[in-house]
Legacy VTK file of the C-alpha trace (Angstrom):
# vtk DataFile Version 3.0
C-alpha trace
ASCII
DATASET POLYDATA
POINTS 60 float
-75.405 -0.431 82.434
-76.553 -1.605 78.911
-75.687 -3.907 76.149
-76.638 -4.985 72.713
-78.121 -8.286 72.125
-80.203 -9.570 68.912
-82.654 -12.313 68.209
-84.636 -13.915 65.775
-88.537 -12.722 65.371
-90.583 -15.788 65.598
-92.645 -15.154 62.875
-90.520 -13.644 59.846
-86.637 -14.753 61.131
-85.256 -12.050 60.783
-82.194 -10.689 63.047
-83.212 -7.712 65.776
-80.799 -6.121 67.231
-82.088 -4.437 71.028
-80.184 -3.142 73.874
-80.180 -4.825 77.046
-80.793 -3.142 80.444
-78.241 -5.493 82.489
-79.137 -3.561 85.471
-82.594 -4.652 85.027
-82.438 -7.942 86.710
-80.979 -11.316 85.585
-84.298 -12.912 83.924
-85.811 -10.418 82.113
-89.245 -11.079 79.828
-91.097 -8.323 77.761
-93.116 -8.450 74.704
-91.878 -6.172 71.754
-93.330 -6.190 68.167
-90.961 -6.864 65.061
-90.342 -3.473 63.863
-89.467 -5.614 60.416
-93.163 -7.837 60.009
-94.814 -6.125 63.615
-95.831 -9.313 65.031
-95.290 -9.611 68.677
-92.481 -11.359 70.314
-92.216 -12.785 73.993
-88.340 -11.239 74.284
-86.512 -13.302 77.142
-83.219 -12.364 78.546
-81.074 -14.340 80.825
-77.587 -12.792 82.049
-75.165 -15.178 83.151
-72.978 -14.567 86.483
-69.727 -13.906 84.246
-72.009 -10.992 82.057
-73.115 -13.283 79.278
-76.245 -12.639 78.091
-78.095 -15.383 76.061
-82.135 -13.699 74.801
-84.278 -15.367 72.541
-87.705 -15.092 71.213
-90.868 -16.730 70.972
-94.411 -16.120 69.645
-97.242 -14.212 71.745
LINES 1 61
60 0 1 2 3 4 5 6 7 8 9 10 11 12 13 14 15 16 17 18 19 20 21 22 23 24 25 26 27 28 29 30 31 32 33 34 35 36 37 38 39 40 41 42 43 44 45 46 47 48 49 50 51 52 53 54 55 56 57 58 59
């Protein structure tokens, strides 16, 4: 099962769009470089028990 998500890279702002595994677990955290600026990003993911999925970013 997958979904889309975005968030904004730390370092430039700018909007990423990625999917999301949703079978994956319901706190998920990987690192993934900007493919805009390439600066890493600590992606976290949080699924809700209704499906929502709230993921934001932060620095490495």
């Amino acid at each position: 099962m997958q979904g889309e998500a975005y968030y904004l890279c730390e370092s430039c702002g700018e909007e990423i769009v990625v999917p999301v595994d949703l079978s994956a677990g319901m706190e998920q955290e990987y690192i993934e470089d900007c493919p805009v600026c390439c600066h890493p990003n600590v992606i976290h993911v949080h699924i809700e028990d209704d499906g929502a999925v709230r993921i934001w970013a932060t620095g490495e």
